[in-house]
DOMARDO-501362 format. One record per residue (C-alpha): x, y, z; residue in one letter. Coordinates in steps of 0.001 Angstrom, whole numbers, plus 500000, padded with zeros to 6 digits. Each point is the difference from the previous one (the first is absolute). Layout:
residues N
<u:X; v:Y; w:Z; residu:A>
...
This chain:
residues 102
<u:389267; v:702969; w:332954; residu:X>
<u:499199; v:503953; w:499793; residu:X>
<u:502552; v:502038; w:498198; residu:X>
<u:501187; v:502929; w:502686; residu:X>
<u:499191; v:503419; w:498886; residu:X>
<u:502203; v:502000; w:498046; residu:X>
<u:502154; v:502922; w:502199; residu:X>
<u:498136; v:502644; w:498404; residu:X>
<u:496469; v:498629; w:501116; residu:X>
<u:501282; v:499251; w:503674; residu:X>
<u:502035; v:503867; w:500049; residu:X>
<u:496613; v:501632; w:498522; residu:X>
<u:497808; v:498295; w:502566; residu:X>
<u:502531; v:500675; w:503094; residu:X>
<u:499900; v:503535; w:498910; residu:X>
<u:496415; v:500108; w:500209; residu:X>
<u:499188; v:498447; w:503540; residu:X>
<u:502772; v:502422; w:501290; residu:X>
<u:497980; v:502694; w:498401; residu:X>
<u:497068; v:498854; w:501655; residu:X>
<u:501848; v:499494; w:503307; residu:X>
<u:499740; v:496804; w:499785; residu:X>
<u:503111; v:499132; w:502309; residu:X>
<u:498170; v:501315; w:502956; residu:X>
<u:497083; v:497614; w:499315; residu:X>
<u:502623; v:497483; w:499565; residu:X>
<u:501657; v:500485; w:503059; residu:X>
<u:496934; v:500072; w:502087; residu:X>
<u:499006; v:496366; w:499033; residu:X>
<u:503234; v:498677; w:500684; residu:X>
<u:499102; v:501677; w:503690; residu:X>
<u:497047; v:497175; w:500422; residu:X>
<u:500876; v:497283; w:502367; residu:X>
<u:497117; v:498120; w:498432; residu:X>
<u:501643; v:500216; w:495927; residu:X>
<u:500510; v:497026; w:499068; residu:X>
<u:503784; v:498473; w:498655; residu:X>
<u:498892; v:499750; w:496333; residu:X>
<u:498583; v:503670; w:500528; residu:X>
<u:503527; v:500927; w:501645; residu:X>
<u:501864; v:498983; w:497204; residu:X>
<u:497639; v:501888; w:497557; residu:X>
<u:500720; v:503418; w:501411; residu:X>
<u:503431; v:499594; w:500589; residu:X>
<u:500468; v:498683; w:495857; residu:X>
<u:497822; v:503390; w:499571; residu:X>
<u:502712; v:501519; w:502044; residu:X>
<u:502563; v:498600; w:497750; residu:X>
<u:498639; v:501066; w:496782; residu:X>
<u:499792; v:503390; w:501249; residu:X>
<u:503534; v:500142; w:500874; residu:X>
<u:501019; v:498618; w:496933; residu:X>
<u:498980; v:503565; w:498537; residu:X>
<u:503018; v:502843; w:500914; residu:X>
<u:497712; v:502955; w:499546; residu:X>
<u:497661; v:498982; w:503013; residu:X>
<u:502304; v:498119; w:502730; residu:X>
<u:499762; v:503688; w:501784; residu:X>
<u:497022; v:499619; w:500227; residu:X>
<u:500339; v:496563; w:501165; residu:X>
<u:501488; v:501240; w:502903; residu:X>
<u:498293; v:502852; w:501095; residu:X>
<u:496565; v:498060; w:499580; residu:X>
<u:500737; v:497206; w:502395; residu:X>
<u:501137; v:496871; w:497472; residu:X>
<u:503521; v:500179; w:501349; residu:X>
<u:499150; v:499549; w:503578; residu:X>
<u:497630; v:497405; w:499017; residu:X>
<u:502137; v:497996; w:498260; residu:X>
<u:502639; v:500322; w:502891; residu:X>
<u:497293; v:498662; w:502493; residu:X>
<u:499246; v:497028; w:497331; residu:X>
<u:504268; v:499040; w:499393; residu:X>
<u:500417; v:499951; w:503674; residu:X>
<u:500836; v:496967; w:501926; residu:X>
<u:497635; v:498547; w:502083; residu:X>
<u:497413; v:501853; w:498036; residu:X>
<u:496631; v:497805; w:499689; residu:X>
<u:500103; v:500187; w:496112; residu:X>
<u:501451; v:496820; w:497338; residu:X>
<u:502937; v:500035; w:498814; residu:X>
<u:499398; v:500790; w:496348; residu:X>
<u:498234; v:502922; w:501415; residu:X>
<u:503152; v:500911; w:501430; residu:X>
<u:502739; v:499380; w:497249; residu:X>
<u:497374; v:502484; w:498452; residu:X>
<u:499714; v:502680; w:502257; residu:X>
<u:503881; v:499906; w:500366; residu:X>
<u:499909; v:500222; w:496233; residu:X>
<u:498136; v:502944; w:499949; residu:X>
<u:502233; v:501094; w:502622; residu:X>
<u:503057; v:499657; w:498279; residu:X>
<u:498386; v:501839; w:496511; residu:X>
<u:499657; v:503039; w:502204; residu:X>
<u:503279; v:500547; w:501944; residu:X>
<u:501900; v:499174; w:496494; residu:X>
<u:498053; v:503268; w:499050; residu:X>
<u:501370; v:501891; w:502649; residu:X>
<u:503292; v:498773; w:499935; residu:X>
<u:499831; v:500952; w:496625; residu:X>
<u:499455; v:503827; w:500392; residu:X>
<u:502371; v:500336; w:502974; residu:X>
């Protein structure tokens, strides 16, 4: 079994794809009806790692990733439910940061 990636890899990478606007791109292939579940779930664990970094879940939300993962958490939506415990995941990560600076 692969050994996950230390924090400091994952945070240096999320920081990067947001620099590269990333999210957007992220956001639009979640908008396929055609993606595939296993290509779902990669985009929303993309999602996650992102918002596992406090310096860029702004920019989370004003790029679109929020909204996404909303549409993938919701009931009745058409994606699996791992894809969903992640998106509410990422979710979760983000109003915690808010809640945090109120």
């Amino acid at each position: 079994m692969e050994a996950a990636d230390p924090p400091e890899h994952v945070e240096a990478r999320a920081k990067e794809l947001v620099h590269l606007h990333g999210i957007r791109a992220l956001c639009r292939l979640l908008s396929f009806q055609s993606l595939s579940s296993f290509a779902q779930e990669q985009v929303v664990t993309a999602l996650v790692q992102i918002a596992t970094v406090p310096e860029v879940r702004g920019r989370l939300i004003q790029e679109g990733g929020y909204n996404s993962c909303l549409s993938m958490a919701k009931e009745g939506a058409s994606s699996i439910e791992p894809t969903r415990i992640k998106a509410l995941h990422a979710l979760a990560k983000v109003i915690y940061n808010i809640i945090c600076y109120l």
